[in-house]
PDB file of N, CA, C, O and CB in Angstrom:
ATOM      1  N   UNK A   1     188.032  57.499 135.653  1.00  0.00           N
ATOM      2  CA  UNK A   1     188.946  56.434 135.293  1.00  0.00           C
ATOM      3  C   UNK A   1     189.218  56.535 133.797  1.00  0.00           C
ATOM      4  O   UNK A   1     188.411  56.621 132.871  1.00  0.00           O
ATOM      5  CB  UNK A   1     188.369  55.034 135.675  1.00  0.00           C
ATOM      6  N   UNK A   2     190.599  56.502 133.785  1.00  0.00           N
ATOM      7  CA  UNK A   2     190.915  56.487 131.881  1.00  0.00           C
ATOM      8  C   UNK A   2     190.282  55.483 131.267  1.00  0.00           C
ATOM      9  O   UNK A   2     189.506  54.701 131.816  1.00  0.00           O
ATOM     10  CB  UNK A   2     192.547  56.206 131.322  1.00  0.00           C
ATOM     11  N   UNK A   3     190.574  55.485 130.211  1.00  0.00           N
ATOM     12  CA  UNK A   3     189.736  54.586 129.219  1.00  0.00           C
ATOM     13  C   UNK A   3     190.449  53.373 128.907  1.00  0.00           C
ATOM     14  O   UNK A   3     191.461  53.626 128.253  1.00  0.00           O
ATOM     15  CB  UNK A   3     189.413  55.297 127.858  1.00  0.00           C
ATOM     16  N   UNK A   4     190.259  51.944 129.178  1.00  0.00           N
ATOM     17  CA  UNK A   4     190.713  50.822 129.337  1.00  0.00           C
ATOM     18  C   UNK A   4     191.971  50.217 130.592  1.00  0.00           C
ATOM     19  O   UNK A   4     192.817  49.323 130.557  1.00  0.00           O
ATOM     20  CB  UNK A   4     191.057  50.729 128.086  1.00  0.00           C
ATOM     21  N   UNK A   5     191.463  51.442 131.859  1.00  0.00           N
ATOM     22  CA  UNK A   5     192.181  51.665 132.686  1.00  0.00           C
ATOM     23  C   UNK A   5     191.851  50.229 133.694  1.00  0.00           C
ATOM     24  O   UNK A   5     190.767  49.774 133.330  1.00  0.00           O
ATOM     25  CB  UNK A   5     191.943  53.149 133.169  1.00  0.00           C
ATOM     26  N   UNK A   6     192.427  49.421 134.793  1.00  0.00           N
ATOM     27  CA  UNK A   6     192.247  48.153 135.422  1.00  0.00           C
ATOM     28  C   UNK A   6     191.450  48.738 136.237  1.00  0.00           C
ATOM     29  O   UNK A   6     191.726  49.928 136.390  1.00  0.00           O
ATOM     30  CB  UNK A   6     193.391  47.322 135.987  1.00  0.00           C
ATOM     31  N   UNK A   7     190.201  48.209 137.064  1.00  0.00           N
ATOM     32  CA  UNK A   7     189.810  48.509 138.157  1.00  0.00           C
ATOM     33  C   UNK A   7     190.279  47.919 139.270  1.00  0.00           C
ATOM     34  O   UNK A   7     190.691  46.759 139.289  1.00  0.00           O
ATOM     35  CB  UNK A   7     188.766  48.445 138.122  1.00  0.00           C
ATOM     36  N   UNK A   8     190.231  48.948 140.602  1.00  0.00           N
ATOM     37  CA  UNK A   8     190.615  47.757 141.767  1.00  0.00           C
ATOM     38  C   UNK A   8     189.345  47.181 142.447  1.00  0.00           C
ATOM     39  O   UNK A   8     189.266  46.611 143.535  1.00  0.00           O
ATOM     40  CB  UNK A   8     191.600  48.406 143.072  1.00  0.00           C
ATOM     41  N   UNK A   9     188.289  47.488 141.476  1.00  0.00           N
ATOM     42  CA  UNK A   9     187.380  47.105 142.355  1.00  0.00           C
ATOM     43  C   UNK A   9     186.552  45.638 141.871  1.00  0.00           C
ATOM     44  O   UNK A   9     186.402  45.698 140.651  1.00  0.00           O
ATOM     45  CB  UNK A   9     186.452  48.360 142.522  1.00  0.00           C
ATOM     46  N   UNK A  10     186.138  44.719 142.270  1.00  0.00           N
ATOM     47  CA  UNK A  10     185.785  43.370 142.261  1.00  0.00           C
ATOM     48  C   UNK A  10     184.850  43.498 141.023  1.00  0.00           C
ATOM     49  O   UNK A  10     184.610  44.703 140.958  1.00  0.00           O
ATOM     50  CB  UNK A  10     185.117  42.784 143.686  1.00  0.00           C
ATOM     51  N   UNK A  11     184.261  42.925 140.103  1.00  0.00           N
ATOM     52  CA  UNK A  11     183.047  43.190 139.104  1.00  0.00           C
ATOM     53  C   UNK A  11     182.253  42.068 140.264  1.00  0.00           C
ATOM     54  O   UNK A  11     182.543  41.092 140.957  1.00  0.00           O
ATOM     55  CB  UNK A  11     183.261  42.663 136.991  1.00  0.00           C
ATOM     56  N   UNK A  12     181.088  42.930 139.943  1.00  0.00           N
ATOM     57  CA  UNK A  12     179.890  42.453 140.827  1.00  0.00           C
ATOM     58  C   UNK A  12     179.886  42.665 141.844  1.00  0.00           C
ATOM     59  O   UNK A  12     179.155  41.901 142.475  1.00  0.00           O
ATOM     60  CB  UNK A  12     179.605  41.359 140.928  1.00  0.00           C
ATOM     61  N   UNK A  13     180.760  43.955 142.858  1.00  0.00           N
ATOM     62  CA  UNK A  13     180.897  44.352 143.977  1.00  0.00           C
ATOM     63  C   UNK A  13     179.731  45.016 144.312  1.00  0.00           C
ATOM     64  O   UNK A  13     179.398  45.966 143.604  1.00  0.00           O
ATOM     65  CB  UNK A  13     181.960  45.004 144.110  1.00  0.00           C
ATOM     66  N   UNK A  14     178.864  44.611 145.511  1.00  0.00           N
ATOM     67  CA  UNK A  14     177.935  45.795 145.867  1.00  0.00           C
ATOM     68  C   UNK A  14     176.603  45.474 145.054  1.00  0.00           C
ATOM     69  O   UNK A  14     175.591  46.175 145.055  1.00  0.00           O
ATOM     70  CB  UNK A  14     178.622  47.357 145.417  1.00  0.00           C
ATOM     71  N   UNK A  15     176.801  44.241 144.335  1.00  0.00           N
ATOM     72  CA  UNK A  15     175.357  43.810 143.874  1.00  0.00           C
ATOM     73  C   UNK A  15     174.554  42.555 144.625  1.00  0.00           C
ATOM     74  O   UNK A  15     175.023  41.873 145.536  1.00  0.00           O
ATOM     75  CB  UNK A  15     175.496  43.396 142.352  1.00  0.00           C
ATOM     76  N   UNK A  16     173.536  42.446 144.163  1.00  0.00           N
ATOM     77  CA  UNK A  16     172.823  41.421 144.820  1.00  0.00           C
ATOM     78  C   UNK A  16     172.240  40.237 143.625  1.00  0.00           C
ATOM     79  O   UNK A  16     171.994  40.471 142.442  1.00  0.00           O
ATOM     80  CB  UNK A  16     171.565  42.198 145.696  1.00  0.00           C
ATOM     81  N   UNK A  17     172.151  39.306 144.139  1.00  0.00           N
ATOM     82  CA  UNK A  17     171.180  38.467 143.329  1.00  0.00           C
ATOM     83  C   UNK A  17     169.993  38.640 143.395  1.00  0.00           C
ATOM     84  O   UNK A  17     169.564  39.330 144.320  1.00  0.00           O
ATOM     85  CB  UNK A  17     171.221  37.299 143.513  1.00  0.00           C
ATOM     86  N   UNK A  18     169.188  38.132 142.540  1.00  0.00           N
ATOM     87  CA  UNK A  18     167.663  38.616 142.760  1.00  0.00           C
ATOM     88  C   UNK A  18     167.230  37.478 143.403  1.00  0.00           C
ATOM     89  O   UNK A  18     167.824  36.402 143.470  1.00  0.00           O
ATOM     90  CB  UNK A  18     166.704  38.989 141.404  1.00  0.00           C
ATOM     91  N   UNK A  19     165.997  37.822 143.945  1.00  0.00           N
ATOM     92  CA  UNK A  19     165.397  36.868 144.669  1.00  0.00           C
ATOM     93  C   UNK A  19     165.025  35.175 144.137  1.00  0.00           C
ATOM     94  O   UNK A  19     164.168  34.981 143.275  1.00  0.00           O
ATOM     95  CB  UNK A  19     164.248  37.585 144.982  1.00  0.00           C
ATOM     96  N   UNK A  20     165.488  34.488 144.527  1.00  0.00           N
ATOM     97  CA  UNK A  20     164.773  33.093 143.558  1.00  0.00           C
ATOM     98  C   UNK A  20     163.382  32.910 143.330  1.00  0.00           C
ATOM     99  O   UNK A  20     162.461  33.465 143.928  1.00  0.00           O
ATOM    100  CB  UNK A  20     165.036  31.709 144.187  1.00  0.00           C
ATOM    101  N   UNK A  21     163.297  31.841 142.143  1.00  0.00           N
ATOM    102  CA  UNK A  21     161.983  32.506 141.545  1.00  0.00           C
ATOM    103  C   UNK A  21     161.718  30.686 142.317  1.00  0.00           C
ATOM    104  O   UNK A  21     162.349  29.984 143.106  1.00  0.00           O
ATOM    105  CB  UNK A  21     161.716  33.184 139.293  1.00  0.00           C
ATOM    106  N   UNK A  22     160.116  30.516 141.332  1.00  0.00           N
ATOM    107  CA  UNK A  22     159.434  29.676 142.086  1.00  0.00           C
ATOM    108  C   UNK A  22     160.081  28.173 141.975  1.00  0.00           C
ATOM    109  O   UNK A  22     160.612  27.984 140.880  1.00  0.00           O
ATOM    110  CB  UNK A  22     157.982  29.770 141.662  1.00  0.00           C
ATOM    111  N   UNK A  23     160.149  27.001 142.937  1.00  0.00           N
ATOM    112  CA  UNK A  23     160.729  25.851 143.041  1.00  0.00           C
ATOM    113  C   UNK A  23     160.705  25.313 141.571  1.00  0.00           C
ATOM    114  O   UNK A  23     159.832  25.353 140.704  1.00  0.00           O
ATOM    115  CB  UNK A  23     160.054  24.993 144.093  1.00  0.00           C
ATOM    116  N   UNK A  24     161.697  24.908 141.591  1.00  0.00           N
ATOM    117  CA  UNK A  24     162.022  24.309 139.772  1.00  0.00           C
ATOM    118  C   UNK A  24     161.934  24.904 138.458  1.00  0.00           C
ATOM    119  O   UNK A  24     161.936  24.300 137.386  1.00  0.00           O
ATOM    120  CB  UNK A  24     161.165  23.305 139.367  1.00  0.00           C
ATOM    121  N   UNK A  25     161.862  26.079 138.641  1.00  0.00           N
ATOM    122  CA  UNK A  25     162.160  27.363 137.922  1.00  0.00           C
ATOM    123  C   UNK A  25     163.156  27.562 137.589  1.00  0.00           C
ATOM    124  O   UNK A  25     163.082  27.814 136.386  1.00  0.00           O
ATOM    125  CB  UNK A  25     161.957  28.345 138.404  1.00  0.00           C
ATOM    126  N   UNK A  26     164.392  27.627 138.005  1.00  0.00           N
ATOM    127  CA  UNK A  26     165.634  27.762 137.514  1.00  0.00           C
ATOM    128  C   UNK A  26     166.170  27.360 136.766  1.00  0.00           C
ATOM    129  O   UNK A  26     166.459  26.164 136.760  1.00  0.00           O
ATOM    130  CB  UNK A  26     166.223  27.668 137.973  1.00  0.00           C
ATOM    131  N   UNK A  27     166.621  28.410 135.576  1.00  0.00           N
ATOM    132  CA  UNK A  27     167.083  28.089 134.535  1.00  0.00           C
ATOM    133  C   UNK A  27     166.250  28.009 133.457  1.00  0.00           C
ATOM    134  O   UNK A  27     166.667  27.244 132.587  1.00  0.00           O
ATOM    135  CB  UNK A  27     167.644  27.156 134.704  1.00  0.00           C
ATOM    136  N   UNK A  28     165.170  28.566 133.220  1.00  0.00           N
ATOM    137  CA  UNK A  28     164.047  28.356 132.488  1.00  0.00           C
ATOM    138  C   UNK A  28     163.904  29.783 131.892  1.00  0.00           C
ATOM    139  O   UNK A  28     163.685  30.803 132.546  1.00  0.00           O
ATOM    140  CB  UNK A  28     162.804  27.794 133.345  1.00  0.00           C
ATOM    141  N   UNK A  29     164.101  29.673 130.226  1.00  0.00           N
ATOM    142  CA  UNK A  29     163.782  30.776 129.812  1.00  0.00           C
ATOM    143  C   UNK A  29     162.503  31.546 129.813  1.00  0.00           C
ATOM    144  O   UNK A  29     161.550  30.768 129.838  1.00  0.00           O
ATOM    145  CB  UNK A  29     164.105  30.678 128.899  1.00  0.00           C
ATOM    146  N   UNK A  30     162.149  32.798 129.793  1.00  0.00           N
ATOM    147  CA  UNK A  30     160.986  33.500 129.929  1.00  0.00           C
ATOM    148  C   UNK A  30     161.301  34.758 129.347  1.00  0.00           C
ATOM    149  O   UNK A  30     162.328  35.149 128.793  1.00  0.00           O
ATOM    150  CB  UNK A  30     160.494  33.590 131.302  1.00  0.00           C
ATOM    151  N   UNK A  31     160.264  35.288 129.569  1.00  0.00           N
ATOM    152  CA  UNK A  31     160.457  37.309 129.343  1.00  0.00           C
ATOM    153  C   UNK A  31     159.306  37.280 130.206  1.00  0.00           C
ATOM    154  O   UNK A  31     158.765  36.443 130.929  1.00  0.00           O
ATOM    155  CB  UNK A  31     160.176  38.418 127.397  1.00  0.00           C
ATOM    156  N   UNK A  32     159.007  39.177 129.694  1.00  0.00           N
ATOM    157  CA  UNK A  32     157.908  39.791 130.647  1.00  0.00           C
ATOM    158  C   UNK A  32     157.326  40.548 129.644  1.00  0.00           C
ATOM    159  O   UNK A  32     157.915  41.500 129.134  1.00  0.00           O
ATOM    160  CB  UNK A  32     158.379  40.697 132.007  1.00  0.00           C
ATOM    161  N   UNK A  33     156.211  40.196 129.322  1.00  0.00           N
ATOM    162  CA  UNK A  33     155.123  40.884 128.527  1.00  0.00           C
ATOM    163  C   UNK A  33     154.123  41.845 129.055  1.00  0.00           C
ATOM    164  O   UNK A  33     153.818  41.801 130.247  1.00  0.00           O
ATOM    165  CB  UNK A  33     154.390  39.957 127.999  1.00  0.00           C
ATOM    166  N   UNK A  34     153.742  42.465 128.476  1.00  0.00           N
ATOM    167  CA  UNK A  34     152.463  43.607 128.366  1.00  0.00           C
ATOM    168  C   UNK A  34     151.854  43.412 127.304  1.00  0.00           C
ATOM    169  O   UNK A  34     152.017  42.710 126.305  1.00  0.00           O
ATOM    170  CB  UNK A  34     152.786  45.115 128.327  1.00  0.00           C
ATOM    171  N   UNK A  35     150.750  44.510 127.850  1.00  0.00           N
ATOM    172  CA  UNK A  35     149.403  44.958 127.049  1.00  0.00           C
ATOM    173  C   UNK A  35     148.263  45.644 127.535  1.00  0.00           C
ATOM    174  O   UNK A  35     148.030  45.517 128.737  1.00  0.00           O
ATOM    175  CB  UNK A  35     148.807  43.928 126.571  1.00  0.00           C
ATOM    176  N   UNK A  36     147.577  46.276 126.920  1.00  0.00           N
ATOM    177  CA  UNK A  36     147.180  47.457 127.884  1.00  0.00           C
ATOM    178  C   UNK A  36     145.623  46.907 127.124  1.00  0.00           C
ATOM    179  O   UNK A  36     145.336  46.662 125.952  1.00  0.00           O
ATOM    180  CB  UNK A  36     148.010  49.475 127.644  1.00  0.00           C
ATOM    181  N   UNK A  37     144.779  46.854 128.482  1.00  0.00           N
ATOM    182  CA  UNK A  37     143.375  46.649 128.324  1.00  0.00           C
ATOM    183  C   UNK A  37     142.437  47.633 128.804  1.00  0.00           C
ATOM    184  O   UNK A  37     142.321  47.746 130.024  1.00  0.00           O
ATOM    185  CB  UNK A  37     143.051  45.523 128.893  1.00  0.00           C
ATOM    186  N   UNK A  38     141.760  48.352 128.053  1.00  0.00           N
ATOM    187  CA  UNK A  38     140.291  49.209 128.833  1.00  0.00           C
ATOM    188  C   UNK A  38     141.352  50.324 129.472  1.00  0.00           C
ATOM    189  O   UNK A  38     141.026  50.917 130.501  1.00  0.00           O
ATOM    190  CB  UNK A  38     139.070  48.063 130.416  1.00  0.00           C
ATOM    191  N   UNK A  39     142.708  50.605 128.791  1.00  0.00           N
ATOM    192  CA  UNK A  39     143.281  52.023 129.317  1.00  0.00           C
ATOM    193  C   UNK A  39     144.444  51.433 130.440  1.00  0.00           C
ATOM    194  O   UNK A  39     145.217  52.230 130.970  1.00  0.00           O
ATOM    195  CB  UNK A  39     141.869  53.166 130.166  1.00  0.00           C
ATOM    196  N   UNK A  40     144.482  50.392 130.662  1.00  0.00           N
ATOM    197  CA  UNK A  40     145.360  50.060 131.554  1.00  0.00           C
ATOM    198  C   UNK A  40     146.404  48.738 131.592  1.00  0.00           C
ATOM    199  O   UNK A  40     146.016  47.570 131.556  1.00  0.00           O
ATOM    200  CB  UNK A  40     144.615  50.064 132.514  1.00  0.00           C
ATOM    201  N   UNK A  41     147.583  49.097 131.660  1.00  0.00           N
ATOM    202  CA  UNK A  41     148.754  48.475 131.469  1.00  0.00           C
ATOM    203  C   UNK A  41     148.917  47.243 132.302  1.00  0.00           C
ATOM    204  O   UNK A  41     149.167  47.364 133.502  1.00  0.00           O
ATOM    205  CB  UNK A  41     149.770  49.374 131.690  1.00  0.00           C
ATOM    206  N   UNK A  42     148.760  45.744 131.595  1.00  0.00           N
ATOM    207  CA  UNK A  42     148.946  44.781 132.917  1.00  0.00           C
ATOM    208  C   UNK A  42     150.294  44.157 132.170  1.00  0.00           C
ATOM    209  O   UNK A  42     150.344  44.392 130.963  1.00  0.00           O
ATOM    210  CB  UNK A  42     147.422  43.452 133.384  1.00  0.00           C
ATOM    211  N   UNK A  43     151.343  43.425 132.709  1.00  0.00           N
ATOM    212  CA  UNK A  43     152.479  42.905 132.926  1.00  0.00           C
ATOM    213  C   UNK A  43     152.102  41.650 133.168  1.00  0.00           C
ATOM    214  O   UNK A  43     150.993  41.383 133.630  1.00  0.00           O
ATOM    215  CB  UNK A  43     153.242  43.497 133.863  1.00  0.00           C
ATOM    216  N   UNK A  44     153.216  40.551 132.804  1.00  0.00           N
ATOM    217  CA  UNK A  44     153.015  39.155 133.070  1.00  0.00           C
ATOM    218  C   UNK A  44     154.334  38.556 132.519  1.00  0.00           C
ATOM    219  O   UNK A  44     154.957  38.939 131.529  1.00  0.00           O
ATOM    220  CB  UNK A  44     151.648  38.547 132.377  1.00  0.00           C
ATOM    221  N   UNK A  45     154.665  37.417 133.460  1.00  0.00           N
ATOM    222  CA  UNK A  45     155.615  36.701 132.768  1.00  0.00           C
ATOM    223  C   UNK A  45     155.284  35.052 131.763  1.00  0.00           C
ATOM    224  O   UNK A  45     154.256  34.376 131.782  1.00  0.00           O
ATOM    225  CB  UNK A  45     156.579  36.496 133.971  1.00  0.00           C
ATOM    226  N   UNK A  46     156.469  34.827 131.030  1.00  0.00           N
ATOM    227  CA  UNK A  46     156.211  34.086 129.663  1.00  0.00           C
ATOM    228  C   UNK A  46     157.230  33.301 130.286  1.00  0.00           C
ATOM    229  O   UNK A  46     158.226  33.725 130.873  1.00  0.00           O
ATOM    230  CB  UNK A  46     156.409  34.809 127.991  1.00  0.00           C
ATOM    231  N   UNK A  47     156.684  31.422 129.994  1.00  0.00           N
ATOM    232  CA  UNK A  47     158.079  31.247 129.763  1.00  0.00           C
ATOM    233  C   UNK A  47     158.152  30.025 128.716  1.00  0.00           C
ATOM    234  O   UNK A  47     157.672  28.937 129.031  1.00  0.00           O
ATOM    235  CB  UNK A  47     158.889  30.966 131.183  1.00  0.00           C
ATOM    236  N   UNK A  48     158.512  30.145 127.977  1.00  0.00           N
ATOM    237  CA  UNK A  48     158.997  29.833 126.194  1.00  0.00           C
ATOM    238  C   UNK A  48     159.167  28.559 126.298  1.00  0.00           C
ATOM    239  O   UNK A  48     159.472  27.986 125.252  1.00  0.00           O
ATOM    240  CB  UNK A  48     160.524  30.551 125.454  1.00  0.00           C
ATOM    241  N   UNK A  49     159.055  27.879 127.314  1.00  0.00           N
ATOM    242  CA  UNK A  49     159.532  26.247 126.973  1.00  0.00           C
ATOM    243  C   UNK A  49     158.095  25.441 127.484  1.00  0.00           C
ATOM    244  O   UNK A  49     157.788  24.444 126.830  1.00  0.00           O
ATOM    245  CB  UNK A  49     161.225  25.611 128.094  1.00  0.00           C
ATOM    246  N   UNK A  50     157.488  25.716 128.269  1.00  0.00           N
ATOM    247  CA  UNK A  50     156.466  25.295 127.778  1.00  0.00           C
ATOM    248  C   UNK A  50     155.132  26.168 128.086  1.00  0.00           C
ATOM    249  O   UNK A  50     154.310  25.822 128.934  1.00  0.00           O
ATOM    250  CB  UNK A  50     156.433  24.020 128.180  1.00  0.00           C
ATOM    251  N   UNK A  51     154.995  27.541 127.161  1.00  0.00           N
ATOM    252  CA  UNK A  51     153.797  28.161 126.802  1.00  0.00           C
ATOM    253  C   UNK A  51     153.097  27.929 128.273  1.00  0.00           C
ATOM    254  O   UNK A  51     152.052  27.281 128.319  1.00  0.00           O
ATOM    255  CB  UNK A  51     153.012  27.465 125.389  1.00  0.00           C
ATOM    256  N   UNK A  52     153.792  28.565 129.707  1.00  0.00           N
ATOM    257  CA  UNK A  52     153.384  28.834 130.490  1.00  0.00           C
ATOM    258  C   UNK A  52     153.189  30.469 130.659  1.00  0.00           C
ATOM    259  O   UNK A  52     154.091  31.291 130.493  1.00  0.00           O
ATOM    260  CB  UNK A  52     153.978  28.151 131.203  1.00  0.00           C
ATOM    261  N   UNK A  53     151.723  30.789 131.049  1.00  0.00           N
ATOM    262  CA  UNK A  53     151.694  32.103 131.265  1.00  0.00           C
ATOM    263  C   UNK A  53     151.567  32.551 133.569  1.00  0.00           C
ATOM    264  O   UNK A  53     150.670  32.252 134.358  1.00  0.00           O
ATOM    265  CB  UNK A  53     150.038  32.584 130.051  1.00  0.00           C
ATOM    266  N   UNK A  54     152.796  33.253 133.788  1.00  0.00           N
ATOM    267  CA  UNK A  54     152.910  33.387 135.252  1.00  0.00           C
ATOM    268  C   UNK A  54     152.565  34.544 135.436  1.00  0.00           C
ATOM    269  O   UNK A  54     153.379  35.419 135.140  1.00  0.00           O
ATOM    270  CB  UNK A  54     154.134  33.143 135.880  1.00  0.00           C
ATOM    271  N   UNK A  55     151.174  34.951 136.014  1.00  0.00           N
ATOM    272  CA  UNK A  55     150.922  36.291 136.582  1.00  0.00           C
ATOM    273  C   UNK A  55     150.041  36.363 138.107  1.00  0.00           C
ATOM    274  O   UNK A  55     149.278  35.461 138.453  1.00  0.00           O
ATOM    275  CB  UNK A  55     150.088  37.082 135.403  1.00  0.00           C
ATOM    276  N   UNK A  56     150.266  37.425 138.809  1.00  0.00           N
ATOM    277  CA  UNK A  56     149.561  37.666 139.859  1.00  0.00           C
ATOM    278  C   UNK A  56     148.665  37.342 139.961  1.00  0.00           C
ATOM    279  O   UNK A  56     148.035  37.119 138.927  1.00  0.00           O
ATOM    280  CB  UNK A  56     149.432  38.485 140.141  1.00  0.00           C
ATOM    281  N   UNK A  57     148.034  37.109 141.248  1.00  0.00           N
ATOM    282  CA  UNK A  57     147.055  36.674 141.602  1.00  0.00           C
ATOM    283  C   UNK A  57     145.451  37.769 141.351  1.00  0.00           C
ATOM    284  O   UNK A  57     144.353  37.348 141.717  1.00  0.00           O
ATOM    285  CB  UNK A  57     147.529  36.309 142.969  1.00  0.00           C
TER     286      UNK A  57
END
């Protein structure tokens, strides 16, 4: 496709939403942090409004 050419195709065609997160969650800022302990990488989510930490069980 040229460069600033129209698409015929829909934006957001062929995507999905992600799964909803937990009841009353929505809309709540966060990220996803790391850090690696004893050699190994664990993941977790943050969420910034009130200094909740959400990780696996």
């Amino acid at each position: 496709m040229a460069e600033n050419a129209i698409s015929d195709t829909t934006p957001g065609a062929g995507t999905m939403d992600p799964a909803p997160g937990p009841t009353g969650r929505t809309g709540v800022v966060g990220g996803i942090e790391s850090l690696t302990l004893d050699g190994r990488r664990l993941w977790f989510g943050f969420d910034f409004t009130s200094d909740q930490v959400l990780s696996p069980p």
